[in-house]
PQR file with spaces between the fields and no chain letter, atoms N, CA, C, O and H, PARSE charges and radii, in Angstrom:
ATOM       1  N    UNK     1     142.804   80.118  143.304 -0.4000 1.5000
ATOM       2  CA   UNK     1     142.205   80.606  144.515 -0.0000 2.0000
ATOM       3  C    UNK     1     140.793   80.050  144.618  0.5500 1.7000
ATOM       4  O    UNK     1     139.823   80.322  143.911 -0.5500 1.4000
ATOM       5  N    UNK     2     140.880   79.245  145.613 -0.4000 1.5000
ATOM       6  CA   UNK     2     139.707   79.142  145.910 -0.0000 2.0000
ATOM       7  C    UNK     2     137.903   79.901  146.270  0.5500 1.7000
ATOM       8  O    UNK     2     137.767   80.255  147.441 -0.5500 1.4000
ATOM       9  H    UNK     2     141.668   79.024  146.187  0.4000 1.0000
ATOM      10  N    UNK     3     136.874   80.082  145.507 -0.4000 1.5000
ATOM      11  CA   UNK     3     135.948   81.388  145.149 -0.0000 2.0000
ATOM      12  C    UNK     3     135.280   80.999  146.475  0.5500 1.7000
ATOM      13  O    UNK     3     134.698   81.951  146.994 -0.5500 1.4000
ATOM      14  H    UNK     3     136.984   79.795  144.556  0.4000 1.0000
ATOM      15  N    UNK     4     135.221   80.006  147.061 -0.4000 1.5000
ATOM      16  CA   UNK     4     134.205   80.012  148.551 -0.0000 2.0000
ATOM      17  C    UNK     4     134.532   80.620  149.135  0.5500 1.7000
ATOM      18  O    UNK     4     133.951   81.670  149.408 -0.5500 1.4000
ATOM      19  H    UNK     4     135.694   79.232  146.639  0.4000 1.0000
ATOM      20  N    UNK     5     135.682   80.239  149.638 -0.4000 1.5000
ATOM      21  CA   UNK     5     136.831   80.946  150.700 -0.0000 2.0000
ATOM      22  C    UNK     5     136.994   82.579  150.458  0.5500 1.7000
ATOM      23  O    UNK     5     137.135   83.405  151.360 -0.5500 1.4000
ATOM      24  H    UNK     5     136.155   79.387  149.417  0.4000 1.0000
ATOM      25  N    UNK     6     136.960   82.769  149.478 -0.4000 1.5000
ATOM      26  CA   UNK     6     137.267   84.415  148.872 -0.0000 2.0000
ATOM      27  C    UNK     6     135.810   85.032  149.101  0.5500 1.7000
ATOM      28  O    UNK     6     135.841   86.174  149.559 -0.5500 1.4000
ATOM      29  H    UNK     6     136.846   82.098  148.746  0.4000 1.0000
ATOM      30  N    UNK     7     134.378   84.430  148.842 -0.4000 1.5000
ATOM      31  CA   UNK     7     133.221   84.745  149.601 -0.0000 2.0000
ATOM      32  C    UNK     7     133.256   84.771  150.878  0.5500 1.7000
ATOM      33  O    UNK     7     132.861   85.781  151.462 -0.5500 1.4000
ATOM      34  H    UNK     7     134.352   83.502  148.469  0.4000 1.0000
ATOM      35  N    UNK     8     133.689   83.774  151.516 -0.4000 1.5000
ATOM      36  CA   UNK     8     133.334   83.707  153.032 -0.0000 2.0000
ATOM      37  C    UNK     8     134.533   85.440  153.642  0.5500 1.7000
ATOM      38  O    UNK     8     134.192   86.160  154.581 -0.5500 1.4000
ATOM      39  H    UNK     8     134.009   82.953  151.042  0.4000 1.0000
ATOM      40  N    UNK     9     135.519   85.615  153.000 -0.4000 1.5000
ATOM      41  CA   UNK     9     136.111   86.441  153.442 -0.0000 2.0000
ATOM      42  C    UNK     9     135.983   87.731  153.373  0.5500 1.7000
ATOM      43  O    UNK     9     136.376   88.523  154.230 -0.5500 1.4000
ATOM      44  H    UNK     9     135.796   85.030  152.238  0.4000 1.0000
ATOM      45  N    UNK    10     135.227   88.098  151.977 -0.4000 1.5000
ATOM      46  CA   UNK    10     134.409   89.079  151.536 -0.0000 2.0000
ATOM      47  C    UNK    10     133.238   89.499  152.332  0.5500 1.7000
ATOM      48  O    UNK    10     132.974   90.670  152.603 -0.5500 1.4000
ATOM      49  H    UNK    10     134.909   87.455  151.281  0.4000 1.0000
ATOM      50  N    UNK    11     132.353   88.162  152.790 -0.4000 1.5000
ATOM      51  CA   UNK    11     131.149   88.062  153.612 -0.0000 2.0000
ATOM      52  C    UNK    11     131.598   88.897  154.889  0.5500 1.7000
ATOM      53  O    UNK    11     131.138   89.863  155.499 -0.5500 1.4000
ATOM      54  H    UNK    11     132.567   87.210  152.570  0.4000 1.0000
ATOM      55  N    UNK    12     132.917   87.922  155.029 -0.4000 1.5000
ATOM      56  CA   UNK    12     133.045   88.361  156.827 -0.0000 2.0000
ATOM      57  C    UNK    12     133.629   89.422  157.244  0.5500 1.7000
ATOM      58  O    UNK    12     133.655   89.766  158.426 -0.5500 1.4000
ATOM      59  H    UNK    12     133.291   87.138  154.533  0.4000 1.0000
ATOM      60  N    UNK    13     134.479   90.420  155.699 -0.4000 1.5000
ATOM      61  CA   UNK    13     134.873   91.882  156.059 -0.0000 2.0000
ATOM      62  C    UNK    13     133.277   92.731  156.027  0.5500 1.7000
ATOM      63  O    UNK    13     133.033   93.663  156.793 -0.5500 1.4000
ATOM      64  H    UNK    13     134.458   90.140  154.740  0.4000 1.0000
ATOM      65  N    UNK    14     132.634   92.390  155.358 -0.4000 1.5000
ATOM      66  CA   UNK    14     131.081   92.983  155.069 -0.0000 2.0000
ATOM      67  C    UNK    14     130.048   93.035  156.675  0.5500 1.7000
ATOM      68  O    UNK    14     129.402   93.947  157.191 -0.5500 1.4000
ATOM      69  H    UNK    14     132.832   91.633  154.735  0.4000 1.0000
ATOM      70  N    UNK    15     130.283   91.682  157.056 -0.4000 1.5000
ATOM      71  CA   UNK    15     129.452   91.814  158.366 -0.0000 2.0000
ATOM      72  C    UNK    15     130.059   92.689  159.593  0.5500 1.7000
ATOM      73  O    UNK    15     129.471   93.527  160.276 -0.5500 1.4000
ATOM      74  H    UNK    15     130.808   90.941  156.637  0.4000 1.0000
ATOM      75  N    UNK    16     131.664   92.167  159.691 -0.4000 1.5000
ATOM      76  CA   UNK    16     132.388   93.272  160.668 -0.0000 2.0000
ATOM      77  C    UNK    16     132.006   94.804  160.395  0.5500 1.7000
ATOM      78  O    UNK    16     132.136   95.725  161.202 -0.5500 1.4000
ATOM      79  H    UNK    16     132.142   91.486  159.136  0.4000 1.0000
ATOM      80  N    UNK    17     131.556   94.877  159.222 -0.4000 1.5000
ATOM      81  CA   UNK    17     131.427   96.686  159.291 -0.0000 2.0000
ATOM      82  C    UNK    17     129.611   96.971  159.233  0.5500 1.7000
ATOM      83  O    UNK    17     129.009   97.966  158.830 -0.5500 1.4000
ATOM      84  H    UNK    17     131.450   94.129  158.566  0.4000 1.0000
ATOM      85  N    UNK    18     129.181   95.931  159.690 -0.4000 1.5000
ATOM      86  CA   UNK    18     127.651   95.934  159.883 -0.0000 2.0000
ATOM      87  C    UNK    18     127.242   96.473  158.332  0.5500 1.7000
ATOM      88  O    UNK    18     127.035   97.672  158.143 -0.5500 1.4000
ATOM      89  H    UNK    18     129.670   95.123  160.017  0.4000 1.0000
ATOM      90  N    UNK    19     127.173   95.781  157.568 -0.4000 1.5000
ATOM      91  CA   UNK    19     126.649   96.254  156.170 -0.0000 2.0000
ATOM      92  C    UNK    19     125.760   95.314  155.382  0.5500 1.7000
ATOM      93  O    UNK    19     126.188   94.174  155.558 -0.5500 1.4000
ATOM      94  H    UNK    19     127.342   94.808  157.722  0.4000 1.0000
ATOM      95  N    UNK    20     124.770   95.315  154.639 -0.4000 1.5000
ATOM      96  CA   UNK    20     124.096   94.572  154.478 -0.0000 2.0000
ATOM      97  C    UNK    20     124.810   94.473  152.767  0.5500 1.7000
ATOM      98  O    UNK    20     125.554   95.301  152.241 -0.5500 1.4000
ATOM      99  H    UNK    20     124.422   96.242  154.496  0.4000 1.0000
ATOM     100  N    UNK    21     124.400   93.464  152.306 -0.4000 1.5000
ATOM     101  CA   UNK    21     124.257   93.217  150.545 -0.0000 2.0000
ATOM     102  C    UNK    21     124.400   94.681  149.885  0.5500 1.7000
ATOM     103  O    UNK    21     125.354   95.161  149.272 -0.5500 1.4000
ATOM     104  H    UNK    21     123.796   92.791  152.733  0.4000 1.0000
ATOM     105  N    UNK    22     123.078   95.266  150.226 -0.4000 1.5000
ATOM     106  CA   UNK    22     122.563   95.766  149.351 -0.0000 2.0000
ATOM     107  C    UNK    22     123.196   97.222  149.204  0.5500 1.7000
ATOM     108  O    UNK    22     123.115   97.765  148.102 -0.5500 1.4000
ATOM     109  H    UNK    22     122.304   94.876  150.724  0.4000 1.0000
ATOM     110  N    UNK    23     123.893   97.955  150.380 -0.4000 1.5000
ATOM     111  CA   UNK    23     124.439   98.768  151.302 -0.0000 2.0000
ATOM     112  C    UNK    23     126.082   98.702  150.418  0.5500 1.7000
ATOM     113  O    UNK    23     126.463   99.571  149.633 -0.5500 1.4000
ATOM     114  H    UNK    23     123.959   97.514  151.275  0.4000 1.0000
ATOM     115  N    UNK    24     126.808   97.538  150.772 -0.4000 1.5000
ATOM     116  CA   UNK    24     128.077   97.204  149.951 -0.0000 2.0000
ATOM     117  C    UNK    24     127.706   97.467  148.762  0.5500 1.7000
ATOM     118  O    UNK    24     127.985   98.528  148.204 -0.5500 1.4000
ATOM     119  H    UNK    24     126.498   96.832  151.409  0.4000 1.0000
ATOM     120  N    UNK    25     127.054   96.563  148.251 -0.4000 1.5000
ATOM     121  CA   UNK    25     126.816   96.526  146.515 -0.0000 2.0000
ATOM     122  C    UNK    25     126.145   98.071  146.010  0.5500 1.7000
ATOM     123  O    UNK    25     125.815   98.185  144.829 -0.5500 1.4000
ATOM     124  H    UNK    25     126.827   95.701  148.704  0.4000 1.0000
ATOM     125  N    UNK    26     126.019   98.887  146.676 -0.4000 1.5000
ATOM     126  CA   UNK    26     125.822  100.144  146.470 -0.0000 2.0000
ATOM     127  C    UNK    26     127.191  101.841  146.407  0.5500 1.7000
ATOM     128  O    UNK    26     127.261  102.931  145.839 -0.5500 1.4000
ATOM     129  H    UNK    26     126.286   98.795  147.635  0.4000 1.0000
ATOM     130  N    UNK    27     127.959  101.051  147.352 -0.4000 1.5000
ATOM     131  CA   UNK    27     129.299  101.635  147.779 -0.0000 2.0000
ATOM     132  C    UNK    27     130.142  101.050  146.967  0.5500 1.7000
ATOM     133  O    UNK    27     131.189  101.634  146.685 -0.5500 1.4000
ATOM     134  H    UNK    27     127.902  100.166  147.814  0.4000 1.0000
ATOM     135  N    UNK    28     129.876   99.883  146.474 -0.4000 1.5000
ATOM     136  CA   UNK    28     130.889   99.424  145.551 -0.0000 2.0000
ATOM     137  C    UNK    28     130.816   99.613  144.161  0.5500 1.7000
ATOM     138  O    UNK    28     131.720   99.642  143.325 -0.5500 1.4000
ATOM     139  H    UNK    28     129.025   99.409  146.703  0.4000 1.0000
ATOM     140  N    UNK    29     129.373   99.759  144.020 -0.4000 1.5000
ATOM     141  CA   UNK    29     129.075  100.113  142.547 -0.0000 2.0000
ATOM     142  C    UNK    29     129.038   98.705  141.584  0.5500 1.7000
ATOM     143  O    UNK    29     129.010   98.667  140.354 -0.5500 1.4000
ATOM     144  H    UNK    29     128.639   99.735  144.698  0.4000 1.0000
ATOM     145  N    UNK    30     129.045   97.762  142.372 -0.4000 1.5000
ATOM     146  CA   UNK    30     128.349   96.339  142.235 -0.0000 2.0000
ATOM     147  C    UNK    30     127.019   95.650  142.508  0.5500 1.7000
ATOM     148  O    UNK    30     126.521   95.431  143.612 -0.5500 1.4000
ATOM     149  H    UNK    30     129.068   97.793  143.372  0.4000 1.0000
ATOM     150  N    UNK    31     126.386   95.257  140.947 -0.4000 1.5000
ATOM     151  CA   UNK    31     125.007   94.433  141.260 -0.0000 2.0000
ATOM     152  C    UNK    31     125.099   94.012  142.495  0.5500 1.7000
ATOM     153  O    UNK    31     126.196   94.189  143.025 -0.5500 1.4000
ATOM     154  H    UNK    31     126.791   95.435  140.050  0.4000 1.0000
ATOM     155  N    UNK    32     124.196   93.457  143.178 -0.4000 1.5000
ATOM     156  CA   UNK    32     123.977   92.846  144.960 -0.0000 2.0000
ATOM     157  C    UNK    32     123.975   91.335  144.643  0.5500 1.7000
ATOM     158  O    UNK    32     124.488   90.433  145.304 -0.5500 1.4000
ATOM     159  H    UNK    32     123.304   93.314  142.747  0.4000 1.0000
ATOM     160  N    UNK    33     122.895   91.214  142.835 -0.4000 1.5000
ATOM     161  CA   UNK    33     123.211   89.781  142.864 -0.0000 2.0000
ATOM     162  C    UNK    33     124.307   89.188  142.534  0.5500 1.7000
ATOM     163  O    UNK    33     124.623   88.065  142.926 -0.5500 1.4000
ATOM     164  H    UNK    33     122.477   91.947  142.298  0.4000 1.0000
ATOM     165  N    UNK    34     125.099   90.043  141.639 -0.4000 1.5000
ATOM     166  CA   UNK    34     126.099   89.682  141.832 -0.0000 2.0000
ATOM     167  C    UNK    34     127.262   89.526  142.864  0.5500 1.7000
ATOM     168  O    UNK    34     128.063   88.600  142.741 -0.5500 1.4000
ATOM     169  H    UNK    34     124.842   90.955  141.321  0.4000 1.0000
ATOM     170  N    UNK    35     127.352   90.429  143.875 -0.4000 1.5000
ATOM     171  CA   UNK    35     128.050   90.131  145.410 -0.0000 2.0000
ATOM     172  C    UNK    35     127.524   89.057  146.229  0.5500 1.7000
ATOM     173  O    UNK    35     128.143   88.343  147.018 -0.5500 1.4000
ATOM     174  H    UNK    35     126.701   91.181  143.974  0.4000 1.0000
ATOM     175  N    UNK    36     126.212   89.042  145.911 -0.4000 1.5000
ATOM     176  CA   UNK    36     125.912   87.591  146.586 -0.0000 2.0000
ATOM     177  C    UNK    36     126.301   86.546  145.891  0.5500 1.7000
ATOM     178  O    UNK    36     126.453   85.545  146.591 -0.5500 1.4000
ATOM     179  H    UNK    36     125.709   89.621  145.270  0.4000 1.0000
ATOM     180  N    UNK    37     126.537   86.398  144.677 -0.4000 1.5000
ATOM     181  CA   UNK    37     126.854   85.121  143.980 -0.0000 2.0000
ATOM     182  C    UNK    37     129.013   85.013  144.784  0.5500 1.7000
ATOM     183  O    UNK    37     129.751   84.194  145.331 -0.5500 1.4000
ATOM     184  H    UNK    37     126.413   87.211  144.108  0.4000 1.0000
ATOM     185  N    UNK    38     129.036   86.161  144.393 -0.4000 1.5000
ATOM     186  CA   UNK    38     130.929   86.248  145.050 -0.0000 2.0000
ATOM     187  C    UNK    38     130.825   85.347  146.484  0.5500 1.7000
ATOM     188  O    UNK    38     131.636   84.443  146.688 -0.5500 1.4000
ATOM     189  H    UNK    38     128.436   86.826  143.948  0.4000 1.0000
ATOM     190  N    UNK    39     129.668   85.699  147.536 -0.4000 1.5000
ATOM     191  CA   UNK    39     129.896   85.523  148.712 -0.0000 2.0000
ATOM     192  C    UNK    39     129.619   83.917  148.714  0.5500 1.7000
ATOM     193  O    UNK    39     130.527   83.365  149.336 -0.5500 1.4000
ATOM     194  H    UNK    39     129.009   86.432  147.370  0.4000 1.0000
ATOM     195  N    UNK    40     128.911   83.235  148.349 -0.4000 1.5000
ATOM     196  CA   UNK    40     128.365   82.421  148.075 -0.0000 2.0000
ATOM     197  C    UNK    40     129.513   81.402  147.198  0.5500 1.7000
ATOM     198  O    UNK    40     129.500   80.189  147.405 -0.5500 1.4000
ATOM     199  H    UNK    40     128.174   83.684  147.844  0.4000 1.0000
ATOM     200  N    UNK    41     130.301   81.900  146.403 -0.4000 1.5000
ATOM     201  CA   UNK    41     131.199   80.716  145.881 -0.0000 2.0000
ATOM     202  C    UNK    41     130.968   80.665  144.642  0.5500 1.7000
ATOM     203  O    UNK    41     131.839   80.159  143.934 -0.5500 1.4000
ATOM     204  H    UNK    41     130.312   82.886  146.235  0.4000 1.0000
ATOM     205  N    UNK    42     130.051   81.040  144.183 -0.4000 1.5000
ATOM     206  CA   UNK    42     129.641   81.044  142.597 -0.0000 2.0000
ATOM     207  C    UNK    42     130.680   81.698  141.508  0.5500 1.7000
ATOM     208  O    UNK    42     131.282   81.197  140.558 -0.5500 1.4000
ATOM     209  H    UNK    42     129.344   81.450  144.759  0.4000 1.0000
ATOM     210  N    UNK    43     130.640   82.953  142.015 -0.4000 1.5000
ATOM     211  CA   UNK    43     131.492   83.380  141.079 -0.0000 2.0000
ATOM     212  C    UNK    43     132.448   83.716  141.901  0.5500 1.7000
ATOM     213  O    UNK    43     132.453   83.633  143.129 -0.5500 1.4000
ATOM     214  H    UNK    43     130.151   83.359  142.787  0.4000 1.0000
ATOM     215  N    UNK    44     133.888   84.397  140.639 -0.4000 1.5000
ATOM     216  CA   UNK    44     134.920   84.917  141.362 -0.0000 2.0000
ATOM     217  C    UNK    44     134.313   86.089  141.148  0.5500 1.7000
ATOM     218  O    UNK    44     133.220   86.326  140.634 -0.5500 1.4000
ATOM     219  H    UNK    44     133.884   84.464  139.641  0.4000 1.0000
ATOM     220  N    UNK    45     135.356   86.997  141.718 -0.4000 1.5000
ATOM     221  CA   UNK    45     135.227   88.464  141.257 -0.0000 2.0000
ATOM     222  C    UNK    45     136.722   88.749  140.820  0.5500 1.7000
ATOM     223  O    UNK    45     137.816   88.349  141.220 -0.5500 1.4000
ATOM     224  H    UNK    45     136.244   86.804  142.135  0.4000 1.0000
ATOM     225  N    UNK    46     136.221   89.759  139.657 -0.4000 1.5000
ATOM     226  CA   UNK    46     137.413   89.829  139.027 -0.0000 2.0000
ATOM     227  C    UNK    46     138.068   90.963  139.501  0.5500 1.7000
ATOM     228  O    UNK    46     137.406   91.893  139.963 -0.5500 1.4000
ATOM     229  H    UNK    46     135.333   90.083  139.333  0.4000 1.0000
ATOM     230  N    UNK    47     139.907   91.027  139.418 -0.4000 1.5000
ATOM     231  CA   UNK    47     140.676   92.107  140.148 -0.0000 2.0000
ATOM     232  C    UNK    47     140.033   93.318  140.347  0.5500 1.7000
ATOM     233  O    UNK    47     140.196   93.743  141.491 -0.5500 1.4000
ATOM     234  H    UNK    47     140.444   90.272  139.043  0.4000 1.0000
ATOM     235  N    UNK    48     139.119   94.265  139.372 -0.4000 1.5000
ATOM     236  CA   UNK    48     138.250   95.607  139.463 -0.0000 2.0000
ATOM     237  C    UNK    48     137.181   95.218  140.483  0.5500 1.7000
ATOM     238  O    UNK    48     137.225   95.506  141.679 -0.5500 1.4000
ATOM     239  H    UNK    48     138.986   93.919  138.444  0.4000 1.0000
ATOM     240  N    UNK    49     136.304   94.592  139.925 -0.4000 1.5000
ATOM     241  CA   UNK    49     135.452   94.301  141.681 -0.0000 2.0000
ATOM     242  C    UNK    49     135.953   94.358  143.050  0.5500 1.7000
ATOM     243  O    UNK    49     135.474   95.063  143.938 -0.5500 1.4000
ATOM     244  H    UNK    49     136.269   94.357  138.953  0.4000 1.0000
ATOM     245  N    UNK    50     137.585   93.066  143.233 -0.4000 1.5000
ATOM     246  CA   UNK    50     137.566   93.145  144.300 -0.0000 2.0000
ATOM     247  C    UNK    50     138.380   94.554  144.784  0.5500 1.7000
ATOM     248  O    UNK    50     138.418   94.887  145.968 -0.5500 1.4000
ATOM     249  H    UNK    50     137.974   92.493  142.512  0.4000 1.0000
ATOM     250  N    UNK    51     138.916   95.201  143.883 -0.4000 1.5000
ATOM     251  CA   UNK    51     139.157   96.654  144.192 -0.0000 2.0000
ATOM     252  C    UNK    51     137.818   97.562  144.643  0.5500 1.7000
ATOM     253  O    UNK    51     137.768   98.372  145.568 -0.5500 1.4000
ATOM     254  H    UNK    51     138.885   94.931  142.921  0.4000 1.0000
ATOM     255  N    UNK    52     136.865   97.225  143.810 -0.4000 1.5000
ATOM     256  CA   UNK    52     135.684   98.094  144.365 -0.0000 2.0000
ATOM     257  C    UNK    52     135.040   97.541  145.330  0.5500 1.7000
ATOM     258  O    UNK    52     134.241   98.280  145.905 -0.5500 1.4000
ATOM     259  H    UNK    52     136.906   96.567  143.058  0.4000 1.0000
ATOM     260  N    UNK    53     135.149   96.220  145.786 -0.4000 1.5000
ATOM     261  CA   UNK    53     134.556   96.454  146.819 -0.0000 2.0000
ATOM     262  C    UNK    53     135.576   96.365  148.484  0.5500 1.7000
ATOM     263  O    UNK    53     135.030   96.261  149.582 -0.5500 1.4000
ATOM     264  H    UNK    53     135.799   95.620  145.320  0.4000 1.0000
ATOM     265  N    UNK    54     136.937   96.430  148.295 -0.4000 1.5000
ATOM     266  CA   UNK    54     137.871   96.287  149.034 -0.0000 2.0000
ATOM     267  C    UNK    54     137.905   98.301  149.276  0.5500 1.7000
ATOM     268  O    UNK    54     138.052   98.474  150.486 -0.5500 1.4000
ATOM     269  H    UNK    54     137.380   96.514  147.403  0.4000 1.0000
ATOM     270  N    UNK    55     137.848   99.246  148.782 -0.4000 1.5000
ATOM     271  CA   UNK    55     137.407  100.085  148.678 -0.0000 2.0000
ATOM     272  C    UNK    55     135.939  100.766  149.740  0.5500 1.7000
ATOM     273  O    UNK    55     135.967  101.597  150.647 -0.5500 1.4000
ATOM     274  H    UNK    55     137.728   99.105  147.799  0.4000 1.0000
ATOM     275  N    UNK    56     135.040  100.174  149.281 -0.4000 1.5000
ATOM     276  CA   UNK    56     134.018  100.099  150.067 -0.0000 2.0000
ATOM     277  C    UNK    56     134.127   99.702  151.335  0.5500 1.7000
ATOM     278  O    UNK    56     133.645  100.302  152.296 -0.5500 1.4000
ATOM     279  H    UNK    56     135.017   99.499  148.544  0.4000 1.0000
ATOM     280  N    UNK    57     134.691   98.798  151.371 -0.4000 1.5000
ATOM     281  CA   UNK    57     135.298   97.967  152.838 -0.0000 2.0000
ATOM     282  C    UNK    57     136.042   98.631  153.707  0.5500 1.7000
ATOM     283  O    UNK    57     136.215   98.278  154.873 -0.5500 1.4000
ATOM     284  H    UNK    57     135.082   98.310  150.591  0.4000 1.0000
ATOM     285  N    UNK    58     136.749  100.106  152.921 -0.4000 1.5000
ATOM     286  CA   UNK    58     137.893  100.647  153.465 -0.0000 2.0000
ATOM     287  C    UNK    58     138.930   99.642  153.681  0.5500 1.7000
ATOM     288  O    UNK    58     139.626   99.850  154.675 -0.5500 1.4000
ATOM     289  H    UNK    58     136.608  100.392  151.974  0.4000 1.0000
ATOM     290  N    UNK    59     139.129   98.890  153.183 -0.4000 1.5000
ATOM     291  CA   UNK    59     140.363   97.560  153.716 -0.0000 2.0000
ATOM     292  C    UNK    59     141.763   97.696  152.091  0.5500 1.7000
ATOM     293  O    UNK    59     141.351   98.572  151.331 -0.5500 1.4000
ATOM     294  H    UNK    59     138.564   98.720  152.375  0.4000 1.0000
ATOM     295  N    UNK    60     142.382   97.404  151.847 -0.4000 1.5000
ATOM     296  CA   UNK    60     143.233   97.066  151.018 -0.0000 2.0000
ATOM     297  C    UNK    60     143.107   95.595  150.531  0.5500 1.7000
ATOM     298  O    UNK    60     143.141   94.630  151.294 -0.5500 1.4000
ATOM     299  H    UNK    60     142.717   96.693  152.465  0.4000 1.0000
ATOM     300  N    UNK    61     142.910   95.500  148.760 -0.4000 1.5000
ATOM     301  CA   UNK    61     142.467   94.173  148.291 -0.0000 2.0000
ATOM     302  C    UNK    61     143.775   92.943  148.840  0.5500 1.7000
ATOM     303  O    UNK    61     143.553   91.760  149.095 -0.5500 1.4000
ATOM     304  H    UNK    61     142.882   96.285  148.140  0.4000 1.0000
ATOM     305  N    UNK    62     145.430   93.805  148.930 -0.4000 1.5000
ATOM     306  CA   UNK    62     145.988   92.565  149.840 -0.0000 2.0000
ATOM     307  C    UNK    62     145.368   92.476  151.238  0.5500 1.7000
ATOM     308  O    UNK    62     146.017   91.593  151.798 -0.5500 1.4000
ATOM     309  H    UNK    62     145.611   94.766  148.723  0.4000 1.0000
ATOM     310  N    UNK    63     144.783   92.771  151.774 -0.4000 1.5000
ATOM     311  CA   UNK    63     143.987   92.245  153.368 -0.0000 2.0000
ATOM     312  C    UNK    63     143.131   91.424  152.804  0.5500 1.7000
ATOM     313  O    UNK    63     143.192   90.430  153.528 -0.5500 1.4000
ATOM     314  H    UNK    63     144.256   93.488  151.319  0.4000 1.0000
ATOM     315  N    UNK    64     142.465   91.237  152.072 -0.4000 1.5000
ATOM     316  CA   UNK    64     141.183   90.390  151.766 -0.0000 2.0000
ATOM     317  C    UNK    64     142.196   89.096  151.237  0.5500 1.7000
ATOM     318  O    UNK    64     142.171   87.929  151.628 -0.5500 1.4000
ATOM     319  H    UNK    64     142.416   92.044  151.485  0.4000 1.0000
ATOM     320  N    UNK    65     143.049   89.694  150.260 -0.4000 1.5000
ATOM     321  CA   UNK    65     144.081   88.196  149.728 -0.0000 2.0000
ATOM     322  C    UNK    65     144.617   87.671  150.679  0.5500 1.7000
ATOM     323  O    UNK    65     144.356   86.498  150.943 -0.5500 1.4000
ATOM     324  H    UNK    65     143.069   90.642  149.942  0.4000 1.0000
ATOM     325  N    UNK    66     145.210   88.159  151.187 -0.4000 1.5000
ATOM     326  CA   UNK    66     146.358   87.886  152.574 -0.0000 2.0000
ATOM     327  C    UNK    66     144.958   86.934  153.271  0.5500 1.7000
ATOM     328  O    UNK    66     145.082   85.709  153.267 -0.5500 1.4000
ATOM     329  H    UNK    66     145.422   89.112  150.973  0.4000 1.0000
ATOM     330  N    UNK    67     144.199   87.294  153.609 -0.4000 1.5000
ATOM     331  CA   UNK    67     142.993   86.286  155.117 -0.0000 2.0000
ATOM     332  C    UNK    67     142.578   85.265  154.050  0.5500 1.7000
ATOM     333  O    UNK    67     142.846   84.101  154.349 -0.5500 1.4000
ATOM     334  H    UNK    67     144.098   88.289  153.612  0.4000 1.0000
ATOM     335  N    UNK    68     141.978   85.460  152.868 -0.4000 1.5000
ATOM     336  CA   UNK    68     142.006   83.957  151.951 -0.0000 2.0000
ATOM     337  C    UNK    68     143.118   83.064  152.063  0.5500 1.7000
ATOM     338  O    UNK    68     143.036   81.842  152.181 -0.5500 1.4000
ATOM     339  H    UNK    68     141.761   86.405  152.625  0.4000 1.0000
ATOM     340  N    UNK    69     144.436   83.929  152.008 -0.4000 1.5000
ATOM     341  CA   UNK    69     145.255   82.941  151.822 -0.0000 2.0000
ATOM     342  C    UNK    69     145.713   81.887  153.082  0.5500 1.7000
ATOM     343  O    UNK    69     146.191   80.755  153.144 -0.5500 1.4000
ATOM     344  H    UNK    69     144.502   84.922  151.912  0.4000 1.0000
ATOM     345  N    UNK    70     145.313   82.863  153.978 -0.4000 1.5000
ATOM     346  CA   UNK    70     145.604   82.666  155.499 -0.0000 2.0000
ATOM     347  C    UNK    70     144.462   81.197  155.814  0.5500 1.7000
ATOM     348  O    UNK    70     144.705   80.204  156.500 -0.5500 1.4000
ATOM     349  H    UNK    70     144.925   83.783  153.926  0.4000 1.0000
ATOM     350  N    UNK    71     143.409   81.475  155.165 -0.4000 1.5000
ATOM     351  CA   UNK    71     142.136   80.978  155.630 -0.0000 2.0000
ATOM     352  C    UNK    71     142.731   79.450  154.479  0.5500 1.7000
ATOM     353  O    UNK    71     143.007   78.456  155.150 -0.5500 1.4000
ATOM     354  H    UNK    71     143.211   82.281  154.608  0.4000 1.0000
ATOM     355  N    UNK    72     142.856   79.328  153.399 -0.4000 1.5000
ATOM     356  CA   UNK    72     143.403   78.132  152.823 -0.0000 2.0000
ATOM     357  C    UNK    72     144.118   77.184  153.602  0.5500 1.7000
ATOM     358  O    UNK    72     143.922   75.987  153.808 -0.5500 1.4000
ATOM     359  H    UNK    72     142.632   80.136  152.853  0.4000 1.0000
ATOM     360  N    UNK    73     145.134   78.110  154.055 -0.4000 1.5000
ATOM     361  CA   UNK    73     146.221   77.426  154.689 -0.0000 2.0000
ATOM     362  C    UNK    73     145.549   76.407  155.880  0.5500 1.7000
ATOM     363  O    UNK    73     145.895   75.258  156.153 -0.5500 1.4000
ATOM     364  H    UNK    73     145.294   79.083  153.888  0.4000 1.0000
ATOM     365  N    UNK    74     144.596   77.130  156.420 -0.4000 1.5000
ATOM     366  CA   UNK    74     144.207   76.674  157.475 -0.0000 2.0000
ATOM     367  C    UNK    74     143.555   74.963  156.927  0.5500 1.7000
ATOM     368  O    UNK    74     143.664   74.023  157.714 -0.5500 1.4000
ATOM     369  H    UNK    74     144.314   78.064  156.198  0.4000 1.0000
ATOM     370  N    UNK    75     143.195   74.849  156.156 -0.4000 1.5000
ATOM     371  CA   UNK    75     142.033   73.646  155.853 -0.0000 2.0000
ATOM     372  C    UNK    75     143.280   72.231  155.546  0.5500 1.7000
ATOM     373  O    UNK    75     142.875   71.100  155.274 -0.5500 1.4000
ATOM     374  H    UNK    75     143.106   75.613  155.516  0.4000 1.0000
C-alpha cells in the first residue's frame, strides 16, 4: 500500500470533518507529529493507529482502505 496515498486519504477524511492536526491527534490518542508524518507519506500507520484514528473520524478503517484503494486504482 502505498503511504502517500493512505496520507492524502487520512488528510482528506480529517479536513471533511473540519479538524485540525492537533484536534485528530488528540481524539485519536496519536502524537500530531506523528499524524503529520502519516499524512505526509513518511510513515505508515500501523493497523492500531489507523483504528484510532478511523475512530476519531467516526468512519470505519475499511472506508479509509476501500478510498486508498479506490484512489490507487485511479493513477
Amino acid at each position: 500500500m502505498d503511504t502517500i496515498t493512505v496520507g492524502k486519504v487520512i488528510k482528506r477524511y480529517r479536513e471533511n470533518k473540519k479538524l485540525s492536526q492537533e484536534v485528530l491527534s488528540g481524539l485519536a490518542c496519536v502524537d500530531r507529529s506523528h499524524l503529520s508524518k502519516i499524512e505526509l507519506g513518511i510513515r505508515s500507520p500501523t493497523i492500531t493507529v489507523l483504528n484510532k484514528l478511523a475512530d476519531a473520524l467516526g468512519v470505519n478503517p475499511s472506508d479509509i482502505l476501500r478510498d486508498v484503494e479506490a484512489e490507487t486504482k485511479r493513477c
